[in-house]
C-alpha positions in Angstrom: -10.3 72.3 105.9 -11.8 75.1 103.8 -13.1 78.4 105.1 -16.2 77.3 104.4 -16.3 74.8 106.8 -16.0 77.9 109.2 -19.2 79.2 111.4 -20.0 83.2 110.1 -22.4 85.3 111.4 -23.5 89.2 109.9 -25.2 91.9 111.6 -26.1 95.3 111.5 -24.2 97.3 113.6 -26.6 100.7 114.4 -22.9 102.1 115.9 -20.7 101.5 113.1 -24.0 102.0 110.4 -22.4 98.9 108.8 -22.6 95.3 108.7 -20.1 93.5 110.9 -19.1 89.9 109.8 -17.4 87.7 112.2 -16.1 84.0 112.2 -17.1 81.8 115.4 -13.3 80.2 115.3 -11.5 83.2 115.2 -13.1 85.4 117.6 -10.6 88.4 117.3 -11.5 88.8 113.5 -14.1 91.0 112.1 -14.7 92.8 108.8 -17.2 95.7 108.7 -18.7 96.7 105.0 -22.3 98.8 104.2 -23.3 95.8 102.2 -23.9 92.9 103.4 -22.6 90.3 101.2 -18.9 92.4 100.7 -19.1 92.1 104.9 -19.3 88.0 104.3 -16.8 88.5 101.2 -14.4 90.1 103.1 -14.5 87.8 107.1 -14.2 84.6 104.3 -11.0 86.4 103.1 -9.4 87.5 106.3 -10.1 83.9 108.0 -8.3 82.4 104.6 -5.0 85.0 105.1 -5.0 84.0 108.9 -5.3 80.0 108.2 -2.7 80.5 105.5 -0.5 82.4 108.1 -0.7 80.1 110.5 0.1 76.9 107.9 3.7 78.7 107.6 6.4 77.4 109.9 7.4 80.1 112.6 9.4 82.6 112.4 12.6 82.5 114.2 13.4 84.6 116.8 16.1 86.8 115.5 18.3 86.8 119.2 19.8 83.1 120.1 18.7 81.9 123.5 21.1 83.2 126.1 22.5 80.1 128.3 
């Protein structure tokens, strides 16, 4: 699955005095930009980083379990 198979939304935010772009799937991600489009631009890029982060196999706790 691509990022664009994602749901985004845009809006002005009158508090920040920029555009807020979020992503439906990842509800703790947003990307605020005064123009529109770089607000879309840049929520498409931080859902890619996250869904690439998450594709990686875990990272291993650096203590053994204690028995």
């Amino acid at each position: 699955m691509t990022e664009a198979h994602h749901t985004y939304r845009v809006v002005w935010s009158e508090e920040d005095g920029e555009y807020v772009a979020t992503c439906a799937e990842f509800p703790s991600l947003s990307w605020l930009d005064p123009d529109e489009a770089e607000a879309m631009r840049g929520i498409c890029g931080v859902v890619a980083q996250t869904n690439a982060d998450i594709r990686e196999p875990p990272v291993r706790p650096l203590a053994a379990a204690v028995r």
